[in-house]
N, CA, C and O of each residue as an XYZ file, in Angstrom:
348
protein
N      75.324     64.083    119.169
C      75.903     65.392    119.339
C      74.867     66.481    119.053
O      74.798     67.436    119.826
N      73.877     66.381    117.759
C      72.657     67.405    118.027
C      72.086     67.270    118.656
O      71.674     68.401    118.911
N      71.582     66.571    119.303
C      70.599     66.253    120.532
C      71.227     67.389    121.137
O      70.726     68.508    121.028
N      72.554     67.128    121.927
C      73.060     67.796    123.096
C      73.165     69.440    123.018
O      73.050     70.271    123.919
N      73.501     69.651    121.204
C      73.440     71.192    121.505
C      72.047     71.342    121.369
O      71.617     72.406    121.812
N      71.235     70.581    120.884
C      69.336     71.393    121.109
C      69.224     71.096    122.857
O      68.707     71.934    123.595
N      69.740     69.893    123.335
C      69.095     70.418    124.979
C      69.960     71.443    125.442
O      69.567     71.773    126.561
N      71.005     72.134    125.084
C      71.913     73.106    125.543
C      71.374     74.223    125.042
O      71.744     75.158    125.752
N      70.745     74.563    124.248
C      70.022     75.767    123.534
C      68.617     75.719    123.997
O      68.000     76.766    124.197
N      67.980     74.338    124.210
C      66.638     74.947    125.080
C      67.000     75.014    126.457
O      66.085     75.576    127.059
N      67.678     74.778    127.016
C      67.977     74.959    128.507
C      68.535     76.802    128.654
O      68.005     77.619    129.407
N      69.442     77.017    127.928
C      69.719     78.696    127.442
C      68.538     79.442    127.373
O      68.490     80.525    127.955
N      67.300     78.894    126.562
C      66.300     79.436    126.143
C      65.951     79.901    127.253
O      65.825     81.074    127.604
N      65.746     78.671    127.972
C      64.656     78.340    129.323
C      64.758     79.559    130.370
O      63.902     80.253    130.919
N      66.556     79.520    130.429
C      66.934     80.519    131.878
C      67.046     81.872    131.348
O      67.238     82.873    132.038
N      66.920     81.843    130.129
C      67.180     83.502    128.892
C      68.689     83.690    128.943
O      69.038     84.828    129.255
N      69.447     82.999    128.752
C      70.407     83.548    128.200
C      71.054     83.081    127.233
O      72.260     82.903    127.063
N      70.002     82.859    126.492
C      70.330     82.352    124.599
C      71.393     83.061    124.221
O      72.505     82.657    123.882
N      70.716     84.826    124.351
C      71.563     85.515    123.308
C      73.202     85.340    123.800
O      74.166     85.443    123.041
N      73.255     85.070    125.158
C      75.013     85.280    125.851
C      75.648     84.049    125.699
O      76.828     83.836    125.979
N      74.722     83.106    125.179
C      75.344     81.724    124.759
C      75.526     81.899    123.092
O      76.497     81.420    122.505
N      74.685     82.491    122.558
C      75.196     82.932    120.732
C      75.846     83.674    120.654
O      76.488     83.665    119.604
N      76.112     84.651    121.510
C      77.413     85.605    121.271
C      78.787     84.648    121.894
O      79.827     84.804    121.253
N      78.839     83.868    122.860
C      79.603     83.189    122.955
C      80.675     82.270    121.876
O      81.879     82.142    121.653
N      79.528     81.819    121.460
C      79.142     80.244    120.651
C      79.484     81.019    119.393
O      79.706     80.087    118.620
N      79.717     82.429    118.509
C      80.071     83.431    117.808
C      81.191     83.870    117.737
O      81.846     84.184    116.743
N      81.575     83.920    119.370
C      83.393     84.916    119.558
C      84.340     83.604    119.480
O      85.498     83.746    119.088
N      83.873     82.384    119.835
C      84.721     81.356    120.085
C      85.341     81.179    118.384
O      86.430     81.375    117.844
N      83.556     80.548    117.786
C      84.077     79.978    116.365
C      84.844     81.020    115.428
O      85.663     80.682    114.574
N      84.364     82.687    115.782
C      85.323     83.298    114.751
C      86.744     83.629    115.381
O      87.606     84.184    114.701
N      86.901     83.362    116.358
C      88.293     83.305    116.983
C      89.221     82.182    116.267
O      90.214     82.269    115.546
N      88.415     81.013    116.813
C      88.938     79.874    115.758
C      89.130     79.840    114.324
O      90.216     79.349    114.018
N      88.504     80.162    113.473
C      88.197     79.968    112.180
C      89.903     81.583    111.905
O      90.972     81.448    111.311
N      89.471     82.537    112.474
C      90.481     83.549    112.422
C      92.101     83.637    112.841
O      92.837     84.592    112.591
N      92.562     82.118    113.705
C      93.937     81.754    113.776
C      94.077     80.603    113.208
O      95.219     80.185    113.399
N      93.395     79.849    112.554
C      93.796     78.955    111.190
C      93.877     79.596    109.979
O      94.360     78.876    109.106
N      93.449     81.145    109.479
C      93.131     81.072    108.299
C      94.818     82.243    108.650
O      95.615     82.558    107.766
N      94.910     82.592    109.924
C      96.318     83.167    110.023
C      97.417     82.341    109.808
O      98.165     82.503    108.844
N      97.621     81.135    110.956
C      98.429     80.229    110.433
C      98.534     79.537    109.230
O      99.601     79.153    108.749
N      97.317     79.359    108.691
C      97.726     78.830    107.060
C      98.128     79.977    106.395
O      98.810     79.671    105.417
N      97.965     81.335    106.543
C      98.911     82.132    105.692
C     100.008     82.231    105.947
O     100.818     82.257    105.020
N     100.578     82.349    107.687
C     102.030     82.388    107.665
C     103.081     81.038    107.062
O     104.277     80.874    106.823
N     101.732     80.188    106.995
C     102.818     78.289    106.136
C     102.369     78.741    104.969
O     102.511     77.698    104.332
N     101.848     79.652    104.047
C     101.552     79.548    102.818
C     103.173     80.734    102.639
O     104.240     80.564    102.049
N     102.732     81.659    103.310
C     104.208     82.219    103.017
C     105.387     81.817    103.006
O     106.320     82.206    102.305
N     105.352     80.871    103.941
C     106.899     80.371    104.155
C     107.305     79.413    103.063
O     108.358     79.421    102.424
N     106.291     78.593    102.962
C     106.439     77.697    101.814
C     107.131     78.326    100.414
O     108.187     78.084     99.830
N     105.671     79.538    100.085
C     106.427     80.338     99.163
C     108.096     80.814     99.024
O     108.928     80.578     98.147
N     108.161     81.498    100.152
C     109.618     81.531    100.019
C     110.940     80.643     99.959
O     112.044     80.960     99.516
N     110.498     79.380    100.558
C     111.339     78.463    100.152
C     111.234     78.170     98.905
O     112.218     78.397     98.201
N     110.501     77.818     98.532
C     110.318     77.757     96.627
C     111.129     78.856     95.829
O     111.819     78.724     94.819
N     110.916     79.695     96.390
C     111.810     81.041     95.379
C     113.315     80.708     95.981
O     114.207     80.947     95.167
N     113.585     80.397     96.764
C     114.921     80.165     97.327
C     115.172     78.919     96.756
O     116.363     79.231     96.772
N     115.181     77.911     96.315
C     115.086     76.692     95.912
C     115.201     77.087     94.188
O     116.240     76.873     93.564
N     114.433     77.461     93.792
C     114.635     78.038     92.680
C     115.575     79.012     92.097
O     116.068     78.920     90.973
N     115.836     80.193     93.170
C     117.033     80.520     92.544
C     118.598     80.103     93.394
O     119.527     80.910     93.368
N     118.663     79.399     93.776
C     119.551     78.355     94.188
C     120.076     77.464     93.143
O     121.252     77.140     92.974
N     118.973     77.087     92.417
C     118.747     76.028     91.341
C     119.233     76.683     89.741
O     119.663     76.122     88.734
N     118.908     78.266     90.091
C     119.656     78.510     88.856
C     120.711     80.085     88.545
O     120.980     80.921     87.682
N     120.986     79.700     89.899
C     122.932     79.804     89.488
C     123.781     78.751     89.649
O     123.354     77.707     90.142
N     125.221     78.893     89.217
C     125.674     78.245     88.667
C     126.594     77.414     89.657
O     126.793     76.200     89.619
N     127.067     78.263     90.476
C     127.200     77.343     91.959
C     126.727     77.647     93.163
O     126.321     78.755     93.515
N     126.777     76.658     93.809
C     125.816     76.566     95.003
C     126.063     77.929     96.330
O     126.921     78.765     96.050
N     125.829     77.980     96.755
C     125.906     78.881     98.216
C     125.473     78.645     98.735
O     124.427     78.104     98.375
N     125.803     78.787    100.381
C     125.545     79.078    101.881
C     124.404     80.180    102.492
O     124.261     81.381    102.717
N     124.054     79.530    102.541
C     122.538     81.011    102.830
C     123.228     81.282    104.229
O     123.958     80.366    104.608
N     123.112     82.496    105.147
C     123.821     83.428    105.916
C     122.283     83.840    106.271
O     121.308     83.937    105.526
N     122.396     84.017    107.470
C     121.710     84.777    108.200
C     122.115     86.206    108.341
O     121.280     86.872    108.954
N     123.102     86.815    107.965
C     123.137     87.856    107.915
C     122.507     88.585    106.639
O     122.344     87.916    105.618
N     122.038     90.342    106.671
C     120.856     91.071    105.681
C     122.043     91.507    104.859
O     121.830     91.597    103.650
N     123.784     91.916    105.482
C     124.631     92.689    104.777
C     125.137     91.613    103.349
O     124.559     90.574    103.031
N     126.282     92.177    102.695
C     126.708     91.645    102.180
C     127.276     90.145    102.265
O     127.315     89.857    103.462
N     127.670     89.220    101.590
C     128.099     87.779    101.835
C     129.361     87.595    102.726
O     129.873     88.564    103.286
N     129.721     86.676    102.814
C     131.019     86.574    104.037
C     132.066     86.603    102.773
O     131.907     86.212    101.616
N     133.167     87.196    103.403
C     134.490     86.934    102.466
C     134.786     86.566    102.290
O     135.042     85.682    103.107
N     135.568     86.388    100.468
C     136.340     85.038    100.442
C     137.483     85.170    100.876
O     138.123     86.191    101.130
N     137.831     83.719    100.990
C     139.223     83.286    101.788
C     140.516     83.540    101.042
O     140.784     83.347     99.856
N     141.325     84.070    102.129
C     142.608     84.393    100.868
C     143.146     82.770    100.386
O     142.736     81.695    100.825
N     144.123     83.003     99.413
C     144.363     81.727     98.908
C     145.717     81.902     99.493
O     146.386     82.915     99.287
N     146.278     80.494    100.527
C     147.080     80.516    101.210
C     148.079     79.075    100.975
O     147.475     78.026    100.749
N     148.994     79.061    101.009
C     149.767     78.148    100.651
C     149.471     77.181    101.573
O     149.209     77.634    102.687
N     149.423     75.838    101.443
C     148.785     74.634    101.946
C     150.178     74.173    103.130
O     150.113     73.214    103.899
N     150.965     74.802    103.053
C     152.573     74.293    103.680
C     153.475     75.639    104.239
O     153.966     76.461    103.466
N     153.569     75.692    105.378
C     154.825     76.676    105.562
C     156.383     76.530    105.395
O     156.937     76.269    106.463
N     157.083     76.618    104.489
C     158.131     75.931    104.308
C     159.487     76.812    104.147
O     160.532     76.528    103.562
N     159.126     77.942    104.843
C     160.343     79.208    105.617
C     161.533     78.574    106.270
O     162.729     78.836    106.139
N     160.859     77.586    107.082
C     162.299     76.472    107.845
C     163.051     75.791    107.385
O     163.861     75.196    108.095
């Protein structure tokens, strides 16, 4: 594999366009290196937040339904007699 990038860099040399192959060989790797170090922050965040959710899940006293909704929780249910027995 070094072999191939030294004959790829003297062949660049050769025709002169080193520098448009290092600016290349520059935009690629910090492109790369710059959406891993993004994606590992958006999984470092997420992670985080599951942990805090997990945790305070863990310490109240009963469990809940996480809701996708931002407002307040869903309502509780009226307490309704298990039988209609009017007839």
């Amino acid at each position: 594999m070094a072999w191939f990038i030294l004959i790829v860099v003297l062949v660049a040399a050769a025709f002169g366009v080193l520098g448009a192959v290092l600016k290349l060989t520059a935009v690629l790797l910090l492109a790369t290196l710059l959406t891993i170090a993004a994606l590992a922050a958006i999984v470092w965040h997420g992670f985080r937040a599951q942990i805090r959710r997990w945790e305070q899940d863990g310490a109240s006293s009963q469990g809940r339904i996480r809701t996708w909704s931002w407002g307040r929780g869903p309502d509780r249910p009226r307490d309704l007699p298990s039988h209609d027995d009017r007839y």
